[in-house]
TIDREN-411327 format. One line per 4 residues: number of its first residue (from 1); for each residue x, y, z of N, C-alpha, C. Coordinates in pm, 1 decimal. Layout:
REM residues N
NUM = X:Y:Z:X:Y:Z:X:Y:Z | ...
//
This chain:
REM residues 232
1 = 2353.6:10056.6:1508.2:2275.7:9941.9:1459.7:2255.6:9957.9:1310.3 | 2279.2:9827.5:1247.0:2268.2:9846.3:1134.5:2128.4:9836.3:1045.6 | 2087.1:9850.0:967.5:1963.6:9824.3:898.4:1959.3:9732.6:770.1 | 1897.7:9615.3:796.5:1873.4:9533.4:656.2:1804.9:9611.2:573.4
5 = 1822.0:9584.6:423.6:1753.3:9675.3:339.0:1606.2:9620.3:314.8 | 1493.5:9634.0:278.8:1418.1:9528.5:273.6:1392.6:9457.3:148.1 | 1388.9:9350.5:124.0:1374.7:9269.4:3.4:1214.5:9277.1:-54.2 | 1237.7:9233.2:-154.8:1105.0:9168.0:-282.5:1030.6:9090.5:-200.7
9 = 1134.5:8981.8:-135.7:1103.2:8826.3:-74.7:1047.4:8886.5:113.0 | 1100.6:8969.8:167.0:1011.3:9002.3:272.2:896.3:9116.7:260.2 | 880.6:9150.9:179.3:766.4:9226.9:98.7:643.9:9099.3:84.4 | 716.8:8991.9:30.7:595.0:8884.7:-0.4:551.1:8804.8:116.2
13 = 629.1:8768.5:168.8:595.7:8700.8:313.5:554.6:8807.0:430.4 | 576.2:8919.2:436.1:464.6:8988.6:536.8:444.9:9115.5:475.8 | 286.8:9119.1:479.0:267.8:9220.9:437.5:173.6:9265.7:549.3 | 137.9:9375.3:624.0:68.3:9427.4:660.0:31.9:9328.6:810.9
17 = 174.8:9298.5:880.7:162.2:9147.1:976.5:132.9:9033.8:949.9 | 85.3:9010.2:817.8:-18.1:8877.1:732.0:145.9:8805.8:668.9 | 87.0:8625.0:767.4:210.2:8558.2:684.0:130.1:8485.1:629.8 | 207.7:8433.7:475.5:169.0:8366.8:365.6:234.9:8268.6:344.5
21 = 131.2:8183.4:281.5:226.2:8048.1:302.3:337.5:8040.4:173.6 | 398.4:7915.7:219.3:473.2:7894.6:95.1:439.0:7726.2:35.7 | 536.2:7716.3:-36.6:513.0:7549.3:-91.9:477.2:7617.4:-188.6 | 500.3:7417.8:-305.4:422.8:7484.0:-470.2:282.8:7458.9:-486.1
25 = 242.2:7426.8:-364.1:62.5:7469.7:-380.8:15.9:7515.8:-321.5 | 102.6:7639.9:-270.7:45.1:7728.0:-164.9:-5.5:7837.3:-247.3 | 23.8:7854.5:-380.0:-83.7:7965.4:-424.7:-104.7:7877.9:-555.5 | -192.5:7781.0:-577.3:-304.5:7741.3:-631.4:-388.2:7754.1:-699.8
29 = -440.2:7773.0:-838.6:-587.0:7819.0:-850.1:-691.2:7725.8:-785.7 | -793.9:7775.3:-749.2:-880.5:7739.9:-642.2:-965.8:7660.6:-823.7 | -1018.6:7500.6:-749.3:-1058.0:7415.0:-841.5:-917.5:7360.4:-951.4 | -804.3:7398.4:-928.4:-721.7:7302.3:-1019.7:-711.7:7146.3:-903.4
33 = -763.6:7024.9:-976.2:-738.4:6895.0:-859.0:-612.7:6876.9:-872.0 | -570.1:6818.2:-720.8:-454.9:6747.7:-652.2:-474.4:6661.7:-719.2 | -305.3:6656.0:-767.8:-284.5:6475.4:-848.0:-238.7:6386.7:-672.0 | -303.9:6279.7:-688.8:-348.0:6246.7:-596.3:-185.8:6102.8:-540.3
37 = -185.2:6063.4:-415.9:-60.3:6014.5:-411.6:-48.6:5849.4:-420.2 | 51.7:5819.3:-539.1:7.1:5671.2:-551.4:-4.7:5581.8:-424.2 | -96.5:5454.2:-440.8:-104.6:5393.1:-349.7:36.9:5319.1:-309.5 | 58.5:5241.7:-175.5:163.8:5150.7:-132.5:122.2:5076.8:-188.6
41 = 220.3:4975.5:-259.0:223.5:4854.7:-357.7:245.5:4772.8:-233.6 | 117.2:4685.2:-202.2:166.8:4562.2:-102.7:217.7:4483.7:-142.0 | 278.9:4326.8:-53.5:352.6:4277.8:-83.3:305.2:4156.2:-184.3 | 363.7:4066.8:-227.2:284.6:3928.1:-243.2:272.3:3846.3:-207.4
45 = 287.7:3822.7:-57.1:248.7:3743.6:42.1:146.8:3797.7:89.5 | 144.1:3952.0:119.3:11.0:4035.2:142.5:-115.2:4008.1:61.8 | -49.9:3998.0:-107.6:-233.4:4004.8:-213.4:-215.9:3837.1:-224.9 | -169.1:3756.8:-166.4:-185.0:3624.0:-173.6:-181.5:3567.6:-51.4
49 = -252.3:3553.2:33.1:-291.0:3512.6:187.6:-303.6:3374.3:193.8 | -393.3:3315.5:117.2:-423.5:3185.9:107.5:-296.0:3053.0:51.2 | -240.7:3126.1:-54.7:-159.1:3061.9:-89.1:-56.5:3037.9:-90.2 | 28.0:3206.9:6.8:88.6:3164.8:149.4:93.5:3040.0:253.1
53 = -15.4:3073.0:276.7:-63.6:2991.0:438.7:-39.6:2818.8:319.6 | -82.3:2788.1:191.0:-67.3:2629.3:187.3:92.6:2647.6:155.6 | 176.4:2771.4:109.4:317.0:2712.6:81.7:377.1:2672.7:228.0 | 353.8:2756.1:312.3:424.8:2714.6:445.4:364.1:2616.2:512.8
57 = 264.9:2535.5:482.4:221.5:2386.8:521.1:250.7:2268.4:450.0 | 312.7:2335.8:309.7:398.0:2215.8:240.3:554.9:2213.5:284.0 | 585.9:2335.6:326.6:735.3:2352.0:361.8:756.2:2306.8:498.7 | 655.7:2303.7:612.4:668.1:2188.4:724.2:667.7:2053.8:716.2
61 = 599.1:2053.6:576.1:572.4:1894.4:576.8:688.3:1856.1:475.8 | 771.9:1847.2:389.9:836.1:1861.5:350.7:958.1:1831.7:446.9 | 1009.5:1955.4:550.6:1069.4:1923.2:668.2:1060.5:1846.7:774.8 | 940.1:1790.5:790.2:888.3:1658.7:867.4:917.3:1544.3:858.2
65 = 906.2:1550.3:705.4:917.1:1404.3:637.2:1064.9:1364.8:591.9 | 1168.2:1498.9:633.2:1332.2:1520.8:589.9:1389.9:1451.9:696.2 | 1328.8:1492.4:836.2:1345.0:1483.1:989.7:1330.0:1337.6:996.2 | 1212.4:1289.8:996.5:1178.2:1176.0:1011.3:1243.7:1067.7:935.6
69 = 1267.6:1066.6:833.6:1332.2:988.2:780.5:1495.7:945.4:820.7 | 1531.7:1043.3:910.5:1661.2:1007.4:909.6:1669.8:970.0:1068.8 | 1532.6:896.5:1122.8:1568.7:875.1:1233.2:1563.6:703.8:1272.6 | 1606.6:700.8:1087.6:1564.0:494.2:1069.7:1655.7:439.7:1193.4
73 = 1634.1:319.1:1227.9:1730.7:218.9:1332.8:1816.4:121.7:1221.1 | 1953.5:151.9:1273.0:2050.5:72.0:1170.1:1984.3:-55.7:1179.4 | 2008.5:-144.9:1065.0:2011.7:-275.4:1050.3:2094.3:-376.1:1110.5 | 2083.9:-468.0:1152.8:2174.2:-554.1:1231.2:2218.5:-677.9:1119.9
77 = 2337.6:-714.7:1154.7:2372.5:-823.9:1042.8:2248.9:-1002.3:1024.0 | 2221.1:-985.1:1184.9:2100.2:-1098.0:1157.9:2013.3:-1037.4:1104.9 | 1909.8:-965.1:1088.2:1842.1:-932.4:1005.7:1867.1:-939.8:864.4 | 2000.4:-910.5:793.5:2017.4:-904.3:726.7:2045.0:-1031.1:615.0
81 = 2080.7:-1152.2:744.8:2074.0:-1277.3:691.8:1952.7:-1356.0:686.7 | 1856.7:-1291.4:771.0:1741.0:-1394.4:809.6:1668.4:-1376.1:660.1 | 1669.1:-1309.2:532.6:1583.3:-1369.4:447.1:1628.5:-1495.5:365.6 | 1818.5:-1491.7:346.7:1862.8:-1561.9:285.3:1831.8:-1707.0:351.6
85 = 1778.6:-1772.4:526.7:1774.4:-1822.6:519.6:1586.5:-1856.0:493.7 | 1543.3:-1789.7:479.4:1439.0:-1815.9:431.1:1402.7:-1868.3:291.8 | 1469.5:-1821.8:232.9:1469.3:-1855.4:60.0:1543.1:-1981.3:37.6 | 1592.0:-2061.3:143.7:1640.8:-2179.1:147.7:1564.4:-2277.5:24.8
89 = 1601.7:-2330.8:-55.9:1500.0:-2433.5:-120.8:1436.7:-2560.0:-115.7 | 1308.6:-2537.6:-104.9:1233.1:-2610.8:-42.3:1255.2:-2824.4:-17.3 | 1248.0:-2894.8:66.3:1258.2:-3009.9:77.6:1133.3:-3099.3:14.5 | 1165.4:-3227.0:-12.6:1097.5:-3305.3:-46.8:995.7:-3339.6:30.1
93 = 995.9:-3284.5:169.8:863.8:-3282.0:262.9:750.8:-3207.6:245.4 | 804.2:-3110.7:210.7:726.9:-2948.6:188.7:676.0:-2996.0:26.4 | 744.8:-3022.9:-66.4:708.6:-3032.0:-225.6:578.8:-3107.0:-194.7 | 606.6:-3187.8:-148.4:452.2:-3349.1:-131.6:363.9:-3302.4:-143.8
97 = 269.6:-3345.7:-213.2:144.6:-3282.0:-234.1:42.6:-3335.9:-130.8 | -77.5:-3309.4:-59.2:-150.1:-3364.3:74.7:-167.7:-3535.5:43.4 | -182.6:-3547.9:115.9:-157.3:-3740.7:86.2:-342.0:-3726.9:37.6 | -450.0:-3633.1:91.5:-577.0:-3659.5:61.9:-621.1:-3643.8:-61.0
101 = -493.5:-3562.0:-92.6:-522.6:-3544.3:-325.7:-541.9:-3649.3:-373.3 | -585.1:-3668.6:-489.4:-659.1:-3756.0:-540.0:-533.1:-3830.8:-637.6 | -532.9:-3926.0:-700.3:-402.2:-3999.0:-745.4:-445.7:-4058.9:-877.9 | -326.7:-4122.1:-920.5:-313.1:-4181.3:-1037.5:-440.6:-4313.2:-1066.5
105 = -511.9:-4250.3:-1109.6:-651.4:-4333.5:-1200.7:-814.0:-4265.7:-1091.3 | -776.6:-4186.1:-1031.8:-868.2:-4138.0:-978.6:-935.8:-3964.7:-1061.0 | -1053.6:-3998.6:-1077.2:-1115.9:-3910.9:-1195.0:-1163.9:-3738.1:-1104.0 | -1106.4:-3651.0:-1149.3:-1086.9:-3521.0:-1082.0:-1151.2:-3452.1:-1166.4
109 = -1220.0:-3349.8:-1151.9:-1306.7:-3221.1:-1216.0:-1256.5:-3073.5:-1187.6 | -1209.3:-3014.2:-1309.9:-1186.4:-2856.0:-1334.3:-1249.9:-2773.5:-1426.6 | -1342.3:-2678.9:-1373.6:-1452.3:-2647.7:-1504.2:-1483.6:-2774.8:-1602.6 | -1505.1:-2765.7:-1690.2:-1592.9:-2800.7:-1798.2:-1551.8:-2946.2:-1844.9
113 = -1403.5:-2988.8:-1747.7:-1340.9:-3112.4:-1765.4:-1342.1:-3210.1:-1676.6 | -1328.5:-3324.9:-1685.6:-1306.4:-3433.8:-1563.3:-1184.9:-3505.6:-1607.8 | -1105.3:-3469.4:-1555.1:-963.5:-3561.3:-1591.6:-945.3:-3697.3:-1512.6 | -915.7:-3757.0:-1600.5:-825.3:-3907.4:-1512.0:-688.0:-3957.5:-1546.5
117 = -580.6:-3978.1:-1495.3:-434.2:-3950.8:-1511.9:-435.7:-4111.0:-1534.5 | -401.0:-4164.7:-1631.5:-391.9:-4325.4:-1614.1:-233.9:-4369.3:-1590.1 | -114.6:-4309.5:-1676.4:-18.1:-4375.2:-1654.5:127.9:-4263.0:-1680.1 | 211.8:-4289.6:-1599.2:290.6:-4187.8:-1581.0:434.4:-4240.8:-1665.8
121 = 517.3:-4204.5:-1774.5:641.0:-4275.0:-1834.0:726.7:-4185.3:-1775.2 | 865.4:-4180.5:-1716.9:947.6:-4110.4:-1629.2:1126.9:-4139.5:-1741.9 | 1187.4:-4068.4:-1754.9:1311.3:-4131.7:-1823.1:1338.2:-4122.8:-1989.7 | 1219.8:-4079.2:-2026.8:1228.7:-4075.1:-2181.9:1321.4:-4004.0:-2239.6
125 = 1396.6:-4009.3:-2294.9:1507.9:-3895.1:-2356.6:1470.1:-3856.0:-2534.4 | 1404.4:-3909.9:-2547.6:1353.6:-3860.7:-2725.1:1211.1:-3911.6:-2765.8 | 1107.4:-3813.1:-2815.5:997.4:-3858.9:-2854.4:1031.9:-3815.6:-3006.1 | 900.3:-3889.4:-3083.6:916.5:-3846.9:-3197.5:954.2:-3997.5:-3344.3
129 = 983.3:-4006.4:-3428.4:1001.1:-4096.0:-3513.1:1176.5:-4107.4:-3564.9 | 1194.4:-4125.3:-3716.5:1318.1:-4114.6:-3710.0:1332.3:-4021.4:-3782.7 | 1266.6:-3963.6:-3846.7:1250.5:-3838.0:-3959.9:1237.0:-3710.1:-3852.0 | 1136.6:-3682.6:-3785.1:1080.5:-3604.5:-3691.3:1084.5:-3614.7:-3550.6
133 = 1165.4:-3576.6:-3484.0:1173.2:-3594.2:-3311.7:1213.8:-3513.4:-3267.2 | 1239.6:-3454.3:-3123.7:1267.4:-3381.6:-3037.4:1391.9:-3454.5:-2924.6 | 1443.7:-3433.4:-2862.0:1549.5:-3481.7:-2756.2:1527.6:-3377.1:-2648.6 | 1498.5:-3477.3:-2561.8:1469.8:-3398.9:-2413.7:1597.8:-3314.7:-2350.3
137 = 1585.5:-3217.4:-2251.8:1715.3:-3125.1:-2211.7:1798.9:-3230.6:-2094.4 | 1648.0:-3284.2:-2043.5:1691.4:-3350.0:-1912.3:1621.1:-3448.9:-1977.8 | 1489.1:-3540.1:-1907.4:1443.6:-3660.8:-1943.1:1296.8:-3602.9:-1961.2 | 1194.2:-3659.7:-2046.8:1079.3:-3650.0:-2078.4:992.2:-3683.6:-1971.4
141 = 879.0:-3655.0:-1917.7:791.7:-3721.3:-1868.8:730.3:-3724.0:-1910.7 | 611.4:-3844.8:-1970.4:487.1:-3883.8:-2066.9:385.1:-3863.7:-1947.4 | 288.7:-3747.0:-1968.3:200.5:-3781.1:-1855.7:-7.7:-3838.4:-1946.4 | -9.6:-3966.2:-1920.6:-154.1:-4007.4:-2004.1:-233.4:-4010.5:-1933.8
145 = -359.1:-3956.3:-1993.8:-449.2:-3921.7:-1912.4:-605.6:-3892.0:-2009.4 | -740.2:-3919.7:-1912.3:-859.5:-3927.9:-2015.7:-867.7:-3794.8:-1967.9 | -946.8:-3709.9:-2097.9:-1012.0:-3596.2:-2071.6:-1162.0:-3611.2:-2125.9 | -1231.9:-3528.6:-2064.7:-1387.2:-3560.3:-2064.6:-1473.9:-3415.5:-2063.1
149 = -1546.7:-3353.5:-2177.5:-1579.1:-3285.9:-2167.4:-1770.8:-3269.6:-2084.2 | -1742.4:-3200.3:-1952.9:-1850.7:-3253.2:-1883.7:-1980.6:-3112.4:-1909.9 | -1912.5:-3002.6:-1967.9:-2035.1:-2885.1:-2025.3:-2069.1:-2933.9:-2082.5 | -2150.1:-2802.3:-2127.4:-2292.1:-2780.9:-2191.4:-2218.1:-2707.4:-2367.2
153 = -2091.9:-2756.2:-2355.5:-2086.1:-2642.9:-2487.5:-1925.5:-2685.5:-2522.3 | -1858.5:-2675.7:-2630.8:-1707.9:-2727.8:-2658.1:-1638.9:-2669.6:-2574.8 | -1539.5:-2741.3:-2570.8:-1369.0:-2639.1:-2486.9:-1283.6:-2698.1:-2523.3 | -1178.9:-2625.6:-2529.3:-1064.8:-2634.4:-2608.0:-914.9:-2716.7:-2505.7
157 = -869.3:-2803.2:-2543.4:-789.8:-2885.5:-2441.8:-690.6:-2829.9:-2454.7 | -573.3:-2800.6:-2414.9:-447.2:-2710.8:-2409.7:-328.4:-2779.5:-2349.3 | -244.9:-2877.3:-2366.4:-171.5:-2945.6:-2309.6:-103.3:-2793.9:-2193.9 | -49.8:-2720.8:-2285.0:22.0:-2624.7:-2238.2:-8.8:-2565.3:-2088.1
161 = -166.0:-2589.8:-2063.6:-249.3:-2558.0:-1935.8:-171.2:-2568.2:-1812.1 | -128.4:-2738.9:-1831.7:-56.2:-2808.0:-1748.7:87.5:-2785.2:-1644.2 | 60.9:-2824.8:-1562.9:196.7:-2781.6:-1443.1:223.2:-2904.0:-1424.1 | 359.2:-2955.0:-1414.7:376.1:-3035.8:-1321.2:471.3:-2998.6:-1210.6
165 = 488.9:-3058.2:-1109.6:570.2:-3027.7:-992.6:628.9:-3168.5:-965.9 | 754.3:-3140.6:-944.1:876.7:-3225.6:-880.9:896.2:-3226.2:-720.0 | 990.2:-3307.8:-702.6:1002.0:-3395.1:-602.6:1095.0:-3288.4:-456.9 | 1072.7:-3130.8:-560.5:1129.8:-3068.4:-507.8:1077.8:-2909.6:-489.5
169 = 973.1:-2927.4:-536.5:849.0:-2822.1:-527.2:874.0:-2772.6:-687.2 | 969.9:-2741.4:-798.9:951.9:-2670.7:-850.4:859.0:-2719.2:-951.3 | 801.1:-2585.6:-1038.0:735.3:-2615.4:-1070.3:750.8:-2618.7:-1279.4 | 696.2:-2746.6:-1345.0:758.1:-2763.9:-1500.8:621.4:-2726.3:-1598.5
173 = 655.0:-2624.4:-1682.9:543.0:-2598.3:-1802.7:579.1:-2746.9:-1873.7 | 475.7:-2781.2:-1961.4:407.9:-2846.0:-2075.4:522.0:-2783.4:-2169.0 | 544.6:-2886.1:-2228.4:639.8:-2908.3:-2367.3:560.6:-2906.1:-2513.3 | 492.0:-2801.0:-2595.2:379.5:-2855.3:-2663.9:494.8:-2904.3:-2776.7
177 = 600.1:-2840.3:-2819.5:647.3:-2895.1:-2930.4:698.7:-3029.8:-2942.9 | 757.2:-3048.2:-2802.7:771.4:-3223.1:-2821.9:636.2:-3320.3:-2843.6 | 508.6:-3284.2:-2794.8:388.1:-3306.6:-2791.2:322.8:-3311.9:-2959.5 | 384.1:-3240.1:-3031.9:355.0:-3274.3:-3141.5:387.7:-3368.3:-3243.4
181 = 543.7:-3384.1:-3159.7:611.7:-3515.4:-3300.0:565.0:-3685.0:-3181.3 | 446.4:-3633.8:-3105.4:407.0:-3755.8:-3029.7:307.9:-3824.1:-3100.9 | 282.7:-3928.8:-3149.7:198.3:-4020.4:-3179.3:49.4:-4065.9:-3071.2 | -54.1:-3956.6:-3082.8:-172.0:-3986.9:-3003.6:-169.5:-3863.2:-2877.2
185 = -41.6:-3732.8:-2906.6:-112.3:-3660.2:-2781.2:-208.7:-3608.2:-2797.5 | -304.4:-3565.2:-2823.8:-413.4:-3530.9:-2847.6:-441.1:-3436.3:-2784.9 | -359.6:-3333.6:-2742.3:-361.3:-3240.6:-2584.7:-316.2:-3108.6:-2657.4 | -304.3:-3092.8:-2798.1:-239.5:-2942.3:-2827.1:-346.3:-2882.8:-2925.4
189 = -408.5:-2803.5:-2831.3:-542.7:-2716.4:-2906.6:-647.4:-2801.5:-2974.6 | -671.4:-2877.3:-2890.8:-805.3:-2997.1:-2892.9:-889.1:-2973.7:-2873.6 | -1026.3:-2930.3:-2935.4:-1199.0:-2904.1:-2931.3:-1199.5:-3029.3:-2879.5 | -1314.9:-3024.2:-2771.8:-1386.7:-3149.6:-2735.6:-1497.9:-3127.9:-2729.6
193 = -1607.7:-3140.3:-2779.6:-1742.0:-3134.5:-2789.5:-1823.6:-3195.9:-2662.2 | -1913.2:-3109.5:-2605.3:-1982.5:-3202.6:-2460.0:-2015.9:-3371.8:-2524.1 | -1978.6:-3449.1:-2370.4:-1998.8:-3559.4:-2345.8:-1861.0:-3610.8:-2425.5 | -1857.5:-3575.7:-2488.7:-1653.1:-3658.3:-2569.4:-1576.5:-3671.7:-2447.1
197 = -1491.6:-3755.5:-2470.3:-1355.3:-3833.4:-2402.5:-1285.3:-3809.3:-2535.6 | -1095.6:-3728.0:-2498.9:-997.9:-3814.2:-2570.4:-885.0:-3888.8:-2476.7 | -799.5:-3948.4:-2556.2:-737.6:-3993.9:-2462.7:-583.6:-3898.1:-2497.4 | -547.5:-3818.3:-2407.7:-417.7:-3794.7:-2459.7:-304.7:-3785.9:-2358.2
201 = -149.9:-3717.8:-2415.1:-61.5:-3691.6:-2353.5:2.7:-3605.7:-2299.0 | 32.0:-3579.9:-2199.6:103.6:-3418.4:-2225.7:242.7:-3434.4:-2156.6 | 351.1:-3391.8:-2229.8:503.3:-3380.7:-2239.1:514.6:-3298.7:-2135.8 | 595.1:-3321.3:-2042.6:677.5:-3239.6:-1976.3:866.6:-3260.0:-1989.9
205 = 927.7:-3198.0:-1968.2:1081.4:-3192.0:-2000.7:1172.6:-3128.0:-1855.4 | 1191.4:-3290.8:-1754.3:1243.5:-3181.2:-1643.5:1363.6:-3206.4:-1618.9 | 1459.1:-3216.5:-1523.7:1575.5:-3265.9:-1471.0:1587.5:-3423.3:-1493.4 | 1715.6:-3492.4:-1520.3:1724.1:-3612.7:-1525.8:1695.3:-3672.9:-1349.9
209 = 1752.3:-3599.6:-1308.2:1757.4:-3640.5:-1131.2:1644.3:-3595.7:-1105.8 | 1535.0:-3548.2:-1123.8:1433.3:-3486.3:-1050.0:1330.7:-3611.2:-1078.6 | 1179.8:-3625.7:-983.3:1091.0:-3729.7:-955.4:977.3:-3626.3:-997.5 | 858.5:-3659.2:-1087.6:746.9:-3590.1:-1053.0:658.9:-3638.8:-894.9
213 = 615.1:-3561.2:-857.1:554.5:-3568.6:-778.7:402.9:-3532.2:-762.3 | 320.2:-3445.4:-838.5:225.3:-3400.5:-872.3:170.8:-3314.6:-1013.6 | 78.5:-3290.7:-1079.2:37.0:-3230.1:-1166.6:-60.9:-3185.7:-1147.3 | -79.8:-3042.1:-1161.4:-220.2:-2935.5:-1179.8:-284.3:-2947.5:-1322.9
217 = -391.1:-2994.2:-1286.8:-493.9:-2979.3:-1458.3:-597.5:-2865.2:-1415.5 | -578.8:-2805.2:-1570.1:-704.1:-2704.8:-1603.4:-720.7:-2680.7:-1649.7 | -876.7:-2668.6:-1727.8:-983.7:-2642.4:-1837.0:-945.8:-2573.3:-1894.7 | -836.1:-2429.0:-1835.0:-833.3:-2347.7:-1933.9:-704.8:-2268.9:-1847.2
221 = -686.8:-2142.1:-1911.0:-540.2:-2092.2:-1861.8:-614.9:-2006.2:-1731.9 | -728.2:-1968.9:-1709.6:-776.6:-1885.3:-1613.2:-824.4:-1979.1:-1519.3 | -850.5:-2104.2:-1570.3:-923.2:-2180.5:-1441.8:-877.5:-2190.4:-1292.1 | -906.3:-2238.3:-1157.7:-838.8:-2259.3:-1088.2:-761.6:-2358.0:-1076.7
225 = -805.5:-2509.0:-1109.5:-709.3:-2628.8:-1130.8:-741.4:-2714.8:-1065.6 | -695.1:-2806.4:-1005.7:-723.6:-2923.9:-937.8:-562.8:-3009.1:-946.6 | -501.0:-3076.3:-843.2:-388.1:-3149.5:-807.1:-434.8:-3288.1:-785.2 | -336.7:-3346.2:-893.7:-349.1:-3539.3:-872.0:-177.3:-3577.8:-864.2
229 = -181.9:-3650.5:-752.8:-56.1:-3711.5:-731.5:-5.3:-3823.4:-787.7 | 107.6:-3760.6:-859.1:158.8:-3887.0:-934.3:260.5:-3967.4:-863.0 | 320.4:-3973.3:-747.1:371.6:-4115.9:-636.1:241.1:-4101.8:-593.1 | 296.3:-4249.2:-493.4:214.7:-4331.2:-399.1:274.6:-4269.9:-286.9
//
């Protein structure tokens, strides 16, 4: 049998039956502190809990609203025609204004005014003199009429206010510039002082083929208005 020789290194690990530890802090000075072991770095879904929980309630909804949307019902070709026939343009039945509106020489009230429509000219193709005139696109309509200021305080007459409507619902602005080379319209930015009457005109410019059929007057551009029928 052979004999190991004995080492330095089993000299240190037993001495006298006594085992000793090892590791590099197994001999220590007593009071040097343990550097201590860094913490686990959690995640950031971990140090953000709350704002987690709203990203994944925008990311369902988000996917809800992806889902849903693509569960439209095709369109059918009638559907697809039924607005065009809706937008059909309107008849001379439908344009008519109620037969109970009030008419040509009958005296109507809108705010601060009382209008009365006396006489309707249809066909005019040029107002104006021979120096100064205008030429209608289509034909002029002369619409004359009293205005009456029934406040407590001036207001300002505005031909421009004015609508008229045709024989076909649509509806025609006030012409103020032909209104000016007119002799007596009295309807373009007119003060009327309470209790005054003027008498004036107001130009409209519509289709040669077209009929008036009614006109909206009003006190002012915000007013609501009032409708007098110009047929019988």
């Amino acid at each position: 049998m052979v004999t190991r020789p004995t080492t330095q290194e089993d000299t240190m690990n037993h001495t006298d039956g006594q085992t000793f530890p090892h590791g590099p802090g197994a001999y220590a000075t007593p009071g040097t502190p343990q550097v201590p072991e860094p913490p686990k770095q959690k995640s950031w879904f971990a140090r953000h809990k709350i704002l987690t929980a709203i990203l994944v309630l925008v990311v369902l909804a988000v996917a809800g609203t992806a889902l849903g949307g693509g569960e439209e019902a095709p369109s059918s070709g009638t559907a697809s025609e039924a607005p065009a026939e809706e937008a059909a343009e309107p008849t001379a039945d439908n344009a008519a204004p109620a037969e109970d509106a009030a008419g040509v020489g009958d005296a109507v009230r809108d705010g601060k005014f009382e209008f009365t429509v006396t006489e309707v000219e249809t066909g005019v193709s040029e107002v104006g003199d021979e120096f100064l005139s205008e030429q209608a696109q289509g034909q002029f309509v002369l619409v004359h009429m009293t205005v009456s200021n029934i406040g407590d305080e001036a207001q300002m007459l505005d031909g421009s206010n004015q609508t008229l409507v045709d024989d076909q619902g649509r509806e025609h602005s006030a012409n103020g510039s032909a209104a000016i080379y007119l002799d007596g319209s009295q309807t373009f930015l007119n003060d009327i002082n309470p209790g005054n009457s003027v008498e004036g005109i107001v130009v409209f410019d519509i289709p040669a083929d077209a009929q008036p059929a009614a006109i909206e007057l009003h006190d002012s551009m915000f007013s609501g208005g009032v409708t007098v029928r110009l047929t019988d």
